[in-house]
C-alpha positions in Angstrom: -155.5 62.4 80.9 -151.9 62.4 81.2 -150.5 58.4 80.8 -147.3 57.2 82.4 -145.0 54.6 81.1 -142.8 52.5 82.8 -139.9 54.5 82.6 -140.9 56.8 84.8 -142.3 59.9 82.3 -146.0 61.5 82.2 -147.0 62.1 78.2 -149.6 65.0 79.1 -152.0 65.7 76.3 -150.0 68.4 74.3 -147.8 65.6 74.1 -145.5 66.6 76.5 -143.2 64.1 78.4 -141.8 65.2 81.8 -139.5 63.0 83.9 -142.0 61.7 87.3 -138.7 62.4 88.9 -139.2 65.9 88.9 -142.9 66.4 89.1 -142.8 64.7 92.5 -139.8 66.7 93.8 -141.8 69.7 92.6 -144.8 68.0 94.4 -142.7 67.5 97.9 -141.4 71.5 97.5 -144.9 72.4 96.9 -146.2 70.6 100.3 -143.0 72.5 102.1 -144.6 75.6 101.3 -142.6 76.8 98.4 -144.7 78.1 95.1 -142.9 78.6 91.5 -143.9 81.0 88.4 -142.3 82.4 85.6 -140.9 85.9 85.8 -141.4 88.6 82.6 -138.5 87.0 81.2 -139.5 82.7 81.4 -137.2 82.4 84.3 -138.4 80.4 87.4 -139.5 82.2 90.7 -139.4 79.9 93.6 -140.4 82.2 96.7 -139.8 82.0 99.8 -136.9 81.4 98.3 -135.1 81.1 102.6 -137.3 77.7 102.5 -134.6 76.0 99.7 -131.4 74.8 100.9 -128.7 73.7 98.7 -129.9 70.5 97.5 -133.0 72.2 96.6 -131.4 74.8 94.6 -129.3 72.2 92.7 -132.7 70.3 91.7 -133.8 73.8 90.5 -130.8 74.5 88.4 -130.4 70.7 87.0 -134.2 70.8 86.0 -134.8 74.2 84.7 -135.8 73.6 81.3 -138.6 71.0 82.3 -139.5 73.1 84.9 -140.2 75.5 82.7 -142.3 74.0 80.3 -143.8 73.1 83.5 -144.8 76.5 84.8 -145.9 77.4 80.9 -148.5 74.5 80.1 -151.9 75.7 80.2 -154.5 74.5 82.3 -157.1 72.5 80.8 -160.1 70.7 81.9 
């Protein structure tokens, strides 16, 4: 189970720490409809991409690194 610590990161169990930051602004594009992958070449796909506006593609482009090691963790159970 991923832990958090007080400055506001998730350690998931691969030992990855992401910023909670991000994950809920990912979260809150989610619930607007919007749904990201990787493309043959590990960049991000964010479609329907007419659903970001320019604040939105900011986030994207600050946070593309974490959000790809995002999109490529593995689901586990």
């Amino acid at each position: 189970m991923p832990t958090s610590t007080p400055d506001g990161f998730v350690t998931m169990r691969d030992g990855s720490v992401l910023p909670v930051p991000v994950l809920r602004r990912l979260w809150d594009l989610e619930a607007r409809g919007l749904r990201f992958r990787l493309d043959d070449g590990d960049d991000v796909v964010v479609s329907p991409g007419r659903l970001l506006d320019d604040s939105d593609r900011a986030f994207l482009t600050a946070n593309k690194a974490t959000i790809i090691s995002i999109l490529s963790m593995e689901v586990t159970n």
